[in-house]
TORGUFI-10605 format. One record per residue (C-alpha): x, y, z; residue in one letter. Coordinates in steps of 0.5 Angstrom, whole numbers, plus 2048, in hexadecimal, padded with zeros to 3 digits. Example, Ala and Ser with C-alpha at 12.3 -4.5 7.8 and 13.67 -1.06 7.14 Angstrom:
819, 7F7, 810, A
81B, 7FE, 80E, S
% end
This chain:
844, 83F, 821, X
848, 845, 821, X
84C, 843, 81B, X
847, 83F, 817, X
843, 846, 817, X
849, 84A, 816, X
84B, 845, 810, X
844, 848, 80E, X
842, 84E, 80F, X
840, 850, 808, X
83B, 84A, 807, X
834, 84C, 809, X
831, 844, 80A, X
838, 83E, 80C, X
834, 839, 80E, X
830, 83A, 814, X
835, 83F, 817, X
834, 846, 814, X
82D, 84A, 814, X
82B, 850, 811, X
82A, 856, 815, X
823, 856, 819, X
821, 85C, 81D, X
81B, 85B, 823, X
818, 860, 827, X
812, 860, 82C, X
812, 85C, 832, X
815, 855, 834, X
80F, 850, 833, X
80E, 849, 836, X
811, 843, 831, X
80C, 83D, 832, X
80B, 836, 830, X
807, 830, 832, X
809, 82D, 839, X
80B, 826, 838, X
807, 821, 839, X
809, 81A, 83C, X
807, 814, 83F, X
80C, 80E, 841, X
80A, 807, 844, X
80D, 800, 844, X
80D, 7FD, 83D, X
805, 7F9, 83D, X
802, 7F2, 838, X
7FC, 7F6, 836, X
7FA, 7FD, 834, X
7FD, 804, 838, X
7F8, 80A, 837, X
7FA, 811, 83A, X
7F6, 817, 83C, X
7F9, 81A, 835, X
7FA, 819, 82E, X
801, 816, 82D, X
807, 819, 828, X
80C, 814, 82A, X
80E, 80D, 82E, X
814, 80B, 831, X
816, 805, 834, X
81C, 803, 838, X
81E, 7FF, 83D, X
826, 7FD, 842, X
82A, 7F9, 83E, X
831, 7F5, 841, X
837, 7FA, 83F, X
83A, 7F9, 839, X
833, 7F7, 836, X
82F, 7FD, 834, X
830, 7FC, 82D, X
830, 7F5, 82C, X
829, 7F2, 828, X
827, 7EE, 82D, X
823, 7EA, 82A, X
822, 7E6, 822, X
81D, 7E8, 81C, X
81B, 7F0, 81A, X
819, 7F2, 821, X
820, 7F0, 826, X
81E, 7F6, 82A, X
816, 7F5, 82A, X
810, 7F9, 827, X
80B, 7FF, 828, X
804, 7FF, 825, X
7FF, 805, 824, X
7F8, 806, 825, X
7F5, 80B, 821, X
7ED, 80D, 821, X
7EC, 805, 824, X
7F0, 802, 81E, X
7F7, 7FF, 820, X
7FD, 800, 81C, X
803, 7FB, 81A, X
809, 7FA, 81E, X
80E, 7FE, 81D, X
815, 7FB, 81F, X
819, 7FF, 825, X
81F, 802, 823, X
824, 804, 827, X
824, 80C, 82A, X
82B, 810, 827, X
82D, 810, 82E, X
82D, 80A, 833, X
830, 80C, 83A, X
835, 806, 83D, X
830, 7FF, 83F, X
82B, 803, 83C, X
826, 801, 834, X
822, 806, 833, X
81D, 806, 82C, X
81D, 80C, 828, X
817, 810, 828, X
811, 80D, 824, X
80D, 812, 822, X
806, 810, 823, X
802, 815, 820, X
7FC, 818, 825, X
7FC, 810, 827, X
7F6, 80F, 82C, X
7FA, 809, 82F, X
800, 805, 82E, X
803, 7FD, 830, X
80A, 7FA, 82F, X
80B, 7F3, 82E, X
812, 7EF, 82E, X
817, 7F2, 833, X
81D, 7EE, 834, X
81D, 7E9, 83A, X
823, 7EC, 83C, X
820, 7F2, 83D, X
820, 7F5, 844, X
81A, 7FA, 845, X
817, 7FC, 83F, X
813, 802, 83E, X
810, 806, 839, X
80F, 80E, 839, X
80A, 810, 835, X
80A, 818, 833, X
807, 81E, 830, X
80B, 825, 82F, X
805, 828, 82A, X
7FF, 829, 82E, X
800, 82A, 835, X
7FD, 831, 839, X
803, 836, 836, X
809, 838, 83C, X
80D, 83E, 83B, X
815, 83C, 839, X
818, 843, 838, X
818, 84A, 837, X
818, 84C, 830, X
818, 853, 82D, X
812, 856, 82B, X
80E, 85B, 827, X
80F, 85C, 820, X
815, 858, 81C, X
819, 859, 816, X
81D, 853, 813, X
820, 852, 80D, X
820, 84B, 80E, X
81E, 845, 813, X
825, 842, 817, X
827, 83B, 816, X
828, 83A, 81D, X
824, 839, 823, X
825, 83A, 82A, X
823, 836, 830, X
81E, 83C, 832, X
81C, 83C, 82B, X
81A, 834, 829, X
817, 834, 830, X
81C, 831, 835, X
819, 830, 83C, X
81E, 831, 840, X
81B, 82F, 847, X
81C, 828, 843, X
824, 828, 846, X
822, 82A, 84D, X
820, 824, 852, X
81A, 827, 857, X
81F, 82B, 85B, X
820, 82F, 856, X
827, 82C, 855, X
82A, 82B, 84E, X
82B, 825, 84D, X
830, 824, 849, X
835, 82A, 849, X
83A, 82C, 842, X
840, 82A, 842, X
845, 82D, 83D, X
84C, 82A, 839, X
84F, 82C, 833, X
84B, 828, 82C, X
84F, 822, 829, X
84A, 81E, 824, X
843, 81F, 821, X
83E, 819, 821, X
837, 81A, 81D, X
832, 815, 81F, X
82B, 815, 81D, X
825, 816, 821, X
821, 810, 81E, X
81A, 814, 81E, X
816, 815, 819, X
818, 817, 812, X
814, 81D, 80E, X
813, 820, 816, X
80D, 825, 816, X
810, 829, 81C, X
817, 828, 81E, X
817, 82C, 824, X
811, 827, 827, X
816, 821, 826, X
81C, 825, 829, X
817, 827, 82F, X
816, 81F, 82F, X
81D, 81D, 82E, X
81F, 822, 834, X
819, 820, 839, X
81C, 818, 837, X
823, 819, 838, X
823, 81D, 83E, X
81D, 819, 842, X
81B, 812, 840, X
823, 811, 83E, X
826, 815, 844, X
829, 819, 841, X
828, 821, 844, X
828, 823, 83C, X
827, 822, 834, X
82E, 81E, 833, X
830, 821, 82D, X
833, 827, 82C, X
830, 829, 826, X
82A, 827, 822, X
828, 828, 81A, X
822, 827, 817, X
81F, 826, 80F, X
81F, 82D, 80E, X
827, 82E, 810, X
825, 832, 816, X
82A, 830, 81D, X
827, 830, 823, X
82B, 831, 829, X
82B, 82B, 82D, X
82F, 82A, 834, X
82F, 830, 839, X
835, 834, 839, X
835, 838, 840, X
831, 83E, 83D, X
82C, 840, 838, X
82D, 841, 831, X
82C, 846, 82D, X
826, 847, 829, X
827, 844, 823, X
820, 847, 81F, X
81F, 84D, 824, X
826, 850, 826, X
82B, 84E, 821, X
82E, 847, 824, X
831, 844, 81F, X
833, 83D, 823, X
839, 83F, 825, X
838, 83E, 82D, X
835, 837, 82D, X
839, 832, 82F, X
83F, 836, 832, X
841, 838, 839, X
83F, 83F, 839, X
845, 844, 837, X
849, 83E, 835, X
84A, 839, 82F, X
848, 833, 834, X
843, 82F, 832, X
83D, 82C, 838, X
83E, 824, 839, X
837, 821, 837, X
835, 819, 836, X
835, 817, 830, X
83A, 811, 82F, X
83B, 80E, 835, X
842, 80E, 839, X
845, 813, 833, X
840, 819, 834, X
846, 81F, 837, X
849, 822, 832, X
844, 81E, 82D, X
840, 824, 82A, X
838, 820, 827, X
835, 822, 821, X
82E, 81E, 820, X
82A, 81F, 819, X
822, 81E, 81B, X
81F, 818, 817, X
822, 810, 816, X
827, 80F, 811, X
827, 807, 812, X
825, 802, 80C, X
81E, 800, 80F, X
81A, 7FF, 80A, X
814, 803, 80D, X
817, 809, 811, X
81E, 80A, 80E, X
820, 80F, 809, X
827, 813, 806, X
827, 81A, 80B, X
825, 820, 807, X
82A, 824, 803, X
828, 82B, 807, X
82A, 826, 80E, X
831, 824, 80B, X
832, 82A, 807, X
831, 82E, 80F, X
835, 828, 812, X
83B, 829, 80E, X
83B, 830, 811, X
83A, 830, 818, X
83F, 82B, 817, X
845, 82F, 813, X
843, 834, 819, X
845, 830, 81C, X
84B, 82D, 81A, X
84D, 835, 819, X
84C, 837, 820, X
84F, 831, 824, X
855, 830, 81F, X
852, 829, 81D, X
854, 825, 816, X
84E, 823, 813, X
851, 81D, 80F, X
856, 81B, 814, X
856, 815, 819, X
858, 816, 820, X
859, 813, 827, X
854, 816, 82B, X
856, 816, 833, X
84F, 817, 839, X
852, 81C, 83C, X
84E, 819, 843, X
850, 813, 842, X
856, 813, 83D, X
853, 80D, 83A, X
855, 80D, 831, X
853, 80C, 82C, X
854, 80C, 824, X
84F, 810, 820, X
84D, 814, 81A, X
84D, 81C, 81C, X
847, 81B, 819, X
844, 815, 81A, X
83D, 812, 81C, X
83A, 80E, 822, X
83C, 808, 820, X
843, 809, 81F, X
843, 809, 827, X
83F, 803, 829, X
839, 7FD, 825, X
834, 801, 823, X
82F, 804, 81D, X
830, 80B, 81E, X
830, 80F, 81A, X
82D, 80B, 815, X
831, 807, 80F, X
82F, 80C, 80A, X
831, 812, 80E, X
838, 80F, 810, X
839, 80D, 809, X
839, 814, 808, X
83F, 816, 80D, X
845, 814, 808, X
841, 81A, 804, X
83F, 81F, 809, X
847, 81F, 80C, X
849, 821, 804, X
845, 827, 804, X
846, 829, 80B, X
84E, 829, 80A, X
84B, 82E, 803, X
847, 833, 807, X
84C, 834, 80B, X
851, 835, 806, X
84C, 839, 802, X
84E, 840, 803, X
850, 841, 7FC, X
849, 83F, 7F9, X
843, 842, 7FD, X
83D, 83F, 7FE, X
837, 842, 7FB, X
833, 848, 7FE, X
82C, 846, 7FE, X
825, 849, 800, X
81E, 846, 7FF, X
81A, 84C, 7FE, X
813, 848, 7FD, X
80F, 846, 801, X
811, 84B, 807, X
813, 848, 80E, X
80D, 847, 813, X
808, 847, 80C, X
802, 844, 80C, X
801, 841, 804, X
7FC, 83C, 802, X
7FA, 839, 7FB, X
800, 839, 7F5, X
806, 83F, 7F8, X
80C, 841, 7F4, X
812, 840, 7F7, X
818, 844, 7F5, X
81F, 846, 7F7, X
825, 84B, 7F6, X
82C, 847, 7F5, X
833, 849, 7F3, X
83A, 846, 7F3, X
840, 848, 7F2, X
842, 842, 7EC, X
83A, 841, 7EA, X
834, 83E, 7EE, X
833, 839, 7EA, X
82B, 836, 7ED, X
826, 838, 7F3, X
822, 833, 7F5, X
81C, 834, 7F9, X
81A, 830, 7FF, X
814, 82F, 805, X
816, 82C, 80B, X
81C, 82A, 807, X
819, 826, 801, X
81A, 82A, 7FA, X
814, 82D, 7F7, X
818, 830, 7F2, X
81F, 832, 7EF, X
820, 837, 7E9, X
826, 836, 7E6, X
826, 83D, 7E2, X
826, 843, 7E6, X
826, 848, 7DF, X
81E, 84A, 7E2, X
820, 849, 7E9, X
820, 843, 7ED, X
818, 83F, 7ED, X
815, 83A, 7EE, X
80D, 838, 7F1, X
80A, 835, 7F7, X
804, 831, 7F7, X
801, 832, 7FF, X
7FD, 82D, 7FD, X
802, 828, 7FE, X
803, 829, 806, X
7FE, 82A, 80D, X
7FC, 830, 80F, X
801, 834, 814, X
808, 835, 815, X
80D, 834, 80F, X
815, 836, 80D, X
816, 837, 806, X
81D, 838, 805, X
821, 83B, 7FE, X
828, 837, 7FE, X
82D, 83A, 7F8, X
833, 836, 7F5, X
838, 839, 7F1, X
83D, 836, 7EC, X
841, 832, 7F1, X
83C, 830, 7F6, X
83B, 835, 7FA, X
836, 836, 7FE, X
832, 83B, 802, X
82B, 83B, 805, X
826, 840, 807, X
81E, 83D, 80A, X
818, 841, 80C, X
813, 83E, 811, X
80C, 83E, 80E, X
805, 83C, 811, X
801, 838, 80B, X
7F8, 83A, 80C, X
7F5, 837, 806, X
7EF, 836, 80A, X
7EF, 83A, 80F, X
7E8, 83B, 811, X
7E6, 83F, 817, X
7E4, 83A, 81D, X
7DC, 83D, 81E, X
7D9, 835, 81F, X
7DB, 82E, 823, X
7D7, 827, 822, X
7D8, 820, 823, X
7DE, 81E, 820, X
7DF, 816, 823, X
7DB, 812, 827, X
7DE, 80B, 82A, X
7DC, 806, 82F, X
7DF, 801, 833, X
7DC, 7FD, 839, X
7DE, 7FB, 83F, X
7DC, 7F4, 843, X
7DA, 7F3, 849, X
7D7, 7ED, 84E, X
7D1, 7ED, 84C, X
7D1, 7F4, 848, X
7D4, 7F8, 844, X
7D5, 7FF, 842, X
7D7, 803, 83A, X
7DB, 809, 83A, X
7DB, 80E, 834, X
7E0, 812, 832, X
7DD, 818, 82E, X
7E3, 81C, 82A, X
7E0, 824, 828, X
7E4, 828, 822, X
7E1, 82E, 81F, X
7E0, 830, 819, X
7E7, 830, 816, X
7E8, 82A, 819, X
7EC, 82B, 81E, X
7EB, 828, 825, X
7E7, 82D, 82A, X
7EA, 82D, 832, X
7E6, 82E, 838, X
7DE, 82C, 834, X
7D8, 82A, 839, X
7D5, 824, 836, X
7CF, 821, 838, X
7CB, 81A, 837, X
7C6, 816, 839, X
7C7, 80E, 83A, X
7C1, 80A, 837, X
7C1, 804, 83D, X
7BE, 808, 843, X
7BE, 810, 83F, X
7C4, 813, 843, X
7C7, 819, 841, X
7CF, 81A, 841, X
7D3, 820, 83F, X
7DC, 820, 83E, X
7E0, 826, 83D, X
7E5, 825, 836, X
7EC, 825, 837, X
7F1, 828, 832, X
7F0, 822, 82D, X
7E9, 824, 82D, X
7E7, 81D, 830, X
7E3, 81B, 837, X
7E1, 814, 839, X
7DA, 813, 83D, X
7D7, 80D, 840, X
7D1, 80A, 841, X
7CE, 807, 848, X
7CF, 800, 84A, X
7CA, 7FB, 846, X
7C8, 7F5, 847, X
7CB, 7F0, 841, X
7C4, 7EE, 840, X
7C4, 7F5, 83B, X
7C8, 7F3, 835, X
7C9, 7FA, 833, X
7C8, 802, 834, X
7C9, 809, 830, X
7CC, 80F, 832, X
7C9, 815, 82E, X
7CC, 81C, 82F, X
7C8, 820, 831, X
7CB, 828, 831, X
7D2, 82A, 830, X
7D4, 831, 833, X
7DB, 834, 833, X
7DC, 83A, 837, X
7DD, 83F, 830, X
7D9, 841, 82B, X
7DA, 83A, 829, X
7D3, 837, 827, X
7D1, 82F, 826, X
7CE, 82E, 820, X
7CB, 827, 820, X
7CB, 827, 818, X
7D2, 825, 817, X
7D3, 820, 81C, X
7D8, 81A, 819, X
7DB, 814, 81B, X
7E0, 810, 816, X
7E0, 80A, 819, X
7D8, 809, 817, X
7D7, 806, 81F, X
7D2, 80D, 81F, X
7CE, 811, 81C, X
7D2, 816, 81F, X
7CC, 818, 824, X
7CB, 812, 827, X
7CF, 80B, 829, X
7CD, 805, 82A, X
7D2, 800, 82F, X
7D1, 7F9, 82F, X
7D3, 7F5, 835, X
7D8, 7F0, 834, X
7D7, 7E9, 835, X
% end
């Protein structure tokens, strides 16, 4: 990293490495994220629920040696399928496709996004599968836990960094230690011989990667044994790179305290890179870079990665090359240096070159012939200098909403030619005569509510690129919560000998829509009047039954009665809904089944 920074010093904005200057004042303050939430179980014929709403399902199981990535079975679903259900209403199958890392008499899916699916089922898994198993997952909203210390107070920065630590995409080191407190797999250090790109085979257009990398972190350290995320870094749609494998020590803060990636991956104080687990049987001295999404040619989940993602690639990788004194374009003999074994790979090469699997997507790998070139260019580039690029409008960490007017600075030695202007890595805009400055515009409209990157990539005469990004929080419809009603009522019965019982599950949302945790609902069963009460939980859902009933009742309702809610939140009957018209909102009618 020493002479890739040196070779730059006079450029603002290179990839991800250089940022501009931030200065913090005022106390440290606690950096929190949602605490992952995960249940893992045997794989079932029927339907799996869970205590919470499910971001992501994996399915894996023991394979014979040699066998992980074979397709086990004909036809579109070789390795099986998963189903999800939403508001009552299944879904399709989705084929299983296989995780960008797979350890040794081991297959594992890649994470199927699922949605806030209330439920999921999995069909179709090979015979030969021993102990198949599915996890099914939630990194989004679980009780928020503390990961690390950031600096507090007021901030004054120029840009937002394009990488982010472990503290800051929200590892929870606790993962890589068994119960004794012991790590679990302790870093191991060799010098750097090859680079090998994978794909994570997740969603593609992600709306919070660093959710999915929690998610790839918790699936790779615990349901697949490892004791860690197996890659050493991650980049996302956006370009941002993400520090994946432990290295020994905490990173330095990319957004707080000037961190530029410098130190993920390497030993501290030397140029040695950690050993992680993303090829089986070639992982030391092997550095491991994933792009988030799927690059297949599945009809229905593949897509070409973002120019943003590849552009970041091509830098992280000519770093290095640089650092570890690789030739980009070059084949060469790699040696295990645990066990000697060789083999005859590319510098720069893909997860297949190493053993039978899709990683990382025919379309990403078809890219690879491509990305050496321009890596081997970035090297050599110090007669031409990339371009020097600000995004000025919108301000980091600022709310916008309706139309906003994107606008940046660019400069470059031999000419910018365009800057194109993106959210979330897809371009929004690109102005290709900068004599007024350079513009574009951004409809909010287009995107959810929440958190967004908007980036300005420039490029010059020969090709050159540089990106600069600022986070923003989109609030077309922020509305202050002030009321909660009825948002979904659902019933199901249970038999039983001679009787049977209904359980309904309300779902409380406030004015805004939002789900409300920890509302008291109260109700009246119809059969015999009883009354019943149940507390939300965090997607705003609580189930009660009814009493045992003769089957010689056909049916009953449940009525809500009240809705009460710790803070000034109050019920307004009024505007209790049901989308699946099995309601009135207010009162549900469950019939027994025959």
């Amino acid at each position: 990293m020493r002479r890739f920074l040196g070779f730059f010093t006079h450029v603002i904005v290179v990839g991800f490495f250089v940022s501009l200057a931030v200065v913090w004042s005022g106390p440290a303050q606690a950096r929190t994220v949602p605490e992952t939430l995960a249940e893992a179980k045997p794989v079932q014929a029927g339907e799996v629920t869970t205590a919470f709403s499910i971001d992501y399902v994996g399915v894996l199981w023991d394979t014979p040696v040699g066998q992980e990535h074979a397709a086990e079975a004909p036809g579109p679903e070789p390795h099986g399928a998963v189903r999800l259900r939403h508001d009552g209403t299944w879904g399709p199958w989705l084929p299983l496709g296989e995780d960008g890392v797979t350890s040794e008499g081991q297959w594992a899916s890649g994470l199927v996004p699922a949605g806030d699916a209330q439920a999921y089922q999995v069909r179709g898994i090979p015979a030969g599968a021993e102990s198949p198993r599915a996890v099914a997952m939630n990194t989004t909203d679980g009780p928020r836990v503390t990961v690390d210390q950031a600096p507090g107070g007021s901030a004054q920065a120029l840009n937002s960094s394009q990488c982010r630590t472990r503290a800051e995409w929200g590892a929870d080191e606790s993962l890589r230690h068994d119960a004794a407190g012991k790590e679990v797999w302790a870093p191991q250090f060799y010098d750097a011989q090859v680079t090998t790109v994978h794909h994570t085979a997740t969603t593609n257009n992600d709306p919070d990667p660093a959710a999915t990398v929690r998610a790839l972190y918790r699936y790779h350290a615990i349901d697949q044994g490892f004791g860690d995320i197996g890659y050493q870094y991650l980049i996302d749609e956006s370009g941002i790179v993400y520090e994946g494998r432990w290295s020994g020590a905490a990173s330095t803060s990319c957004g707080a305290a000037g961190g530029t990636g410098a130190d993920f991956a390497h030993e501290e104080g030397t140029d040695r890179m950690v050993t992680g687990a993303h090829v089986v049987g070639w992982n030391s001295g092997n550095l491991g870079v994933a792009l988030l999404g799927e690059f297949t040619n599945h009809r229905r989940f593949g897509a070409d990665p973002k120019p943003a993602a590849v552009s970041s690639l091509k830098d992280l990788l000519a770093e290095l090359a640089l650092r570890h004194d690789l030739d980009p374009t070059a084949t060469v003999t790699y040696t295990n240096p645990v066990n000697g074994t060789q083999k005859t790979v590319p510098t720069i090469g893909g997860h297949r070159d190493y053993e039978a699997t899709e990683c990382p997507g025919e379309r990403l790998y078809a890219q690879l012939p491509t990305i050496r070139l321009h890596v081997a260019d970035r090297m050599a580039a110090s007669a031409d200098d990339p371009p020097i690029v600000a995004l000025t409008t919108p301000a980091d960490d600022a709310t916008v909403s309706g139309t906003v007017p994107l606008t940046a600075e660019a400069t470059d030695d031999v000419g910018v030619t365009k800057v194109a202007f993106a959210v979330d890595g897809t371009t929004v805009g690109t102005d290709t005569d900068g004599a007024d400055g350079w513009t574009a515009s951004w409809d909010t409209a287009t995107v959810a509510d929440g958190a967004h990157t908007v980036s300005a990539t420039a490029i010059d005469a020969t090709g050159q690129t540089s990106t600069d990004l600022a986070g923003v929080t989109v609030a077309n419809n922020d509305v202050a919560a002030d009321s909660m009603h009825v948002g979904d009522l659902d019933g199901t019965t249970q038999a039983q000998k001679n009787r049977w019982t209904a359980t309904v599950v309300t779902t409380v949302v406030d004015n805004t829509g939002a789900p409300v945790a920890g509302a008291t609902v109260q109700g009246t069963w119809s059969a015999d009047g009883t009354t019943g009460s149940c507390q939300t939980a965090a997607d705003g859902t609580c189930a009660m039954s009814s009493p045992s009933t003769s089957r010689t009742t056909s049916s009953m309702s449940f009525t809500v009665g009240s809705l009460t809610h710790p803070t000034a939140l109050s019920y307004v009957a009024t505007g209790n809904t049901d989308p699946d018209g099995d309601s009135d909102g207010t009162t549900i009618t469950v019939t027994r089944s025959s």
